[in-house]
C-alpha positions in Angstrom: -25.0 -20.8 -12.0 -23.2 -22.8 -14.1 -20.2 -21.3 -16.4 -19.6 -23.0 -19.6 -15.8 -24.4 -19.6 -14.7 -21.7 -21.7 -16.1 -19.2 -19.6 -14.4 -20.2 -16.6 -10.9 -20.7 -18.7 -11.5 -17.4 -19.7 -12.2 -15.5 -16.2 -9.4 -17.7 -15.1 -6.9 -16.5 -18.1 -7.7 -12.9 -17.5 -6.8 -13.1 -13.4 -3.8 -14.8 -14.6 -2.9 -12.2 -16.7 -3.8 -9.0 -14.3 -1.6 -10.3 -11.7 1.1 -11.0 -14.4 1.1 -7.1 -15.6 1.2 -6.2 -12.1 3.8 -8.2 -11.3 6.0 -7.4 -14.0 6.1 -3.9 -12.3 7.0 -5.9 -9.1 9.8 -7.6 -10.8 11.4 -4.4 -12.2 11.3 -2.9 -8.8 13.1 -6.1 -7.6 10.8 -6.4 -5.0 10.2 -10.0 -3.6 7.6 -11.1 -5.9 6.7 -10.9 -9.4 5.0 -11.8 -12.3 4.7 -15.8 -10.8 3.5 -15.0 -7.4 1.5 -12.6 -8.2 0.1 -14.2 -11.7 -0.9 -17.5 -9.0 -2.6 -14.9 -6.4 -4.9 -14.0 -9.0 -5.6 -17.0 -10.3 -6.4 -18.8 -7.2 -8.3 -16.4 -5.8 -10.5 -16.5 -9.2 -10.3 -20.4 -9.3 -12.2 -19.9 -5.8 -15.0 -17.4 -6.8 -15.9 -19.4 -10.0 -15.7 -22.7 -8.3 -17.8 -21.1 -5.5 -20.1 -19.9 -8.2 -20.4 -22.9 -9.6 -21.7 -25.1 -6.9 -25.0 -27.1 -7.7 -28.2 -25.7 -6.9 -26.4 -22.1 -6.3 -28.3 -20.5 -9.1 -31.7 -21.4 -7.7 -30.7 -19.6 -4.7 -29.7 -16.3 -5.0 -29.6 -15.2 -1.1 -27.2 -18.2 -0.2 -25.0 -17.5 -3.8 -24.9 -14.5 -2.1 -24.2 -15.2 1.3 -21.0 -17.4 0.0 -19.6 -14.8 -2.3 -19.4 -12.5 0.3 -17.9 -14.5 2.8 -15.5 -16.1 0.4 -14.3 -12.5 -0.6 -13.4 -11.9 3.2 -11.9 -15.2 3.6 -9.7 -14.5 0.4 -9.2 -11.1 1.1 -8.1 -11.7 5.1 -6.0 -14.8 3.9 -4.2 -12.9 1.4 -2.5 -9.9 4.0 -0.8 -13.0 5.3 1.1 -12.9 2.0 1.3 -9.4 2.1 2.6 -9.1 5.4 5.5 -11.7 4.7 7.3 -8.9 2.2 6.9 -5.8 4.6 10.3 -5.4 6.4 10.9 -3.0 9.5 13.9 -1.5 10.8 13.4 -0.5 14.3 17.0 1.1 14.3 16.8 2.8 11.0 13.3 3.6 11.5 12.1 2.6 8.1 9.2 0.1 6.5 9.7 -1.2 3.8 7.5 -3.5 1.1 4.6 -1.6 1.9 4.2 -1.2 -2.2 4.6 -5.0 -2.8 2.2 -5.9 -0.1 -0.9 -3.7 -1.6 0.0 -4.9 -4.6 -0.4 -8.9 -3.4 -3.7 -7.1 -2.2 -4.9 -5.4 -5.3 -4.1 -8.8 -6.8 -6.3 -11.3 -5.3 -9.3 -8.3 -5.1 -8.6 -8.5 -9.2 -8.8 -12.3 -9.2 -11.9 -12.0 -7.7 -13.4 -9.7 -10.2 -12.4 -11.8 -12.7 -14.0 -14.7 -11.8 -17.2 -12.8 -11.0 -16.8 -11.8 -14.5 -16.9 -7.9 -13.6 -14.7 -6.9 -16.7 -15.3 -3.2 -16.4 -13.7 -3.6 -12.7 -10.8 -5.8 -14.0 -10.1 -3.3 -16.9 -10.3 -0.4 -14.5 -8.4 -1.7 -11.3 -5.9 -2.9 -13.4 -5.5 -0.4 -15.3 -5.1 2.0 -12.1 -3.0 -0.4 -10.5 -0.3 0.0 -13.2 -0.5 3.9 -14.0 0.3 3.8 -9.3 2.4 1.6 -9.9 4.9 2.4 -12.8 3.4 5.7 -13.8 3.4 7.8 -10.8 7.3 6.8 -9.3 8.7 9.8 -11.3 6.3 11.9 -8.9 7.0 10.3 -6.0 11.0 11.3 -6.5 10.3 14.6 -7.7 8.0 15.4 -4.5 11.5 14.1 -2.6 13.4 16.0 -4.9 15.1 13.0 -6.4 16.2 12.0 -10.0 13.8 9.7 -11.7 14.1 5.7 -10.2 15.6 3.7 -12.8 14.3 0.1 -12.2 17.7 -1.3 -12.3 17.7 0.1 -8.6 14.7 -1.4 -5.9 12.3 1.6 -4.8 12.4 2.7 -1.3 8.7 1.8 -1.0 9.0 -1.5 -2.9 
C-alpha cells in the first residue's frame, strides 16, 4: 500500500500532535517528560507503521501486511515500557511508586502513534481524547476521594 506524501505527512503530523497534547499534561504535572518526549514517541512509532506499510509489494499481500503490522505493534509496544519504566521511581523505605502516571502515558503514546499511522482517526480522536479527560480531568477526583484540595499543577502529582 502505498501512501501518497501527504498522507504520510499527515498521519505523521497528527501522532506528533497527540503525543504533544498529552504531554503538555505531563509537563504541568512536572513529571519527567513532556510535550518533546512524548511528541517523538508518537511520531516514531507512526514513522514505523507507515514505513512498514509502505514496503513494496505489501499491498499485494494482505496476510504478510498483516503478519508485519502485528508484529511491529508488539515490537513497538514491548520496546516502548523500556521508556516507561525509566520514569517509575520506588522507595523501598517510604514504600511509595512513583511515575506510574507518566509511564502509561509514554504507553498510551506510542499505541496513539500507531493509530495514526494506520490511519484509524476514530481511534486517535477517541484515545486521545480519553487520555486527556484521565489525565487532566479526573485529578480533582482523585484528591477528593483522598480527601485533599484540588492539585494545582504548580505542584508534581503523587502519581505523576
Amino acid at each position: 500500500m502505498e501512501l501518497e506524501i501527504a498522507d504520510a505527512a499527515m498521519r505523521m503530523s497528527a501522532a506528533t500532535a497527540a503525543g504533544a497534547v498529552i504531554g503538555i499534561n505531563r509537563d504541568m504535572a512536572q513529571a519527567p517528560i513532556g510535550v518533546r518526549t512524548l511528541g517523538l514517541v508518537a511520531l516514531g512509532s507512526a514513522t514505523i507503521t507507515v514505513a512498514a506499510i509502505q514496503v513494496p509489494g505489501m499491498s499485494e499481500n494482505a496476510d504478510a501486511l498483516s503478519r508485519v503490522v502485528q508484529g511491529l505493534i508488539q515490537g513497538i509496544m514491548g520496546g516502548i515500557s523500556f521508556i516507561g519504566a525509566g520514569v517509575i521511581l520506588r522507595d523501598a523505605r517510604a514504600r511509595t511508586v512513583e511515575g506510574l502516571t507518566t509511564a502509561a502515558a509514554v504507553w498510551v503514546t506510542a499505541a496513539l502513534g500507531i493509530a495514526c499511522g494506520l490511519g484509524s482517526w476514530h481511534t486517535v480522536v477517541l484515545g486521545t481524547g480519553v487520555a486527556v479527560v484521565l489525565l487532566a480531568g479526573l485529578t480533582w477526583l482523585r484528591d477528593w476521594f483522598r480527601g485533599e484540595e484540588p492539585s494545582d499543577v504548580s505542584r508534581p502529582p503523587s502519581d505523576s
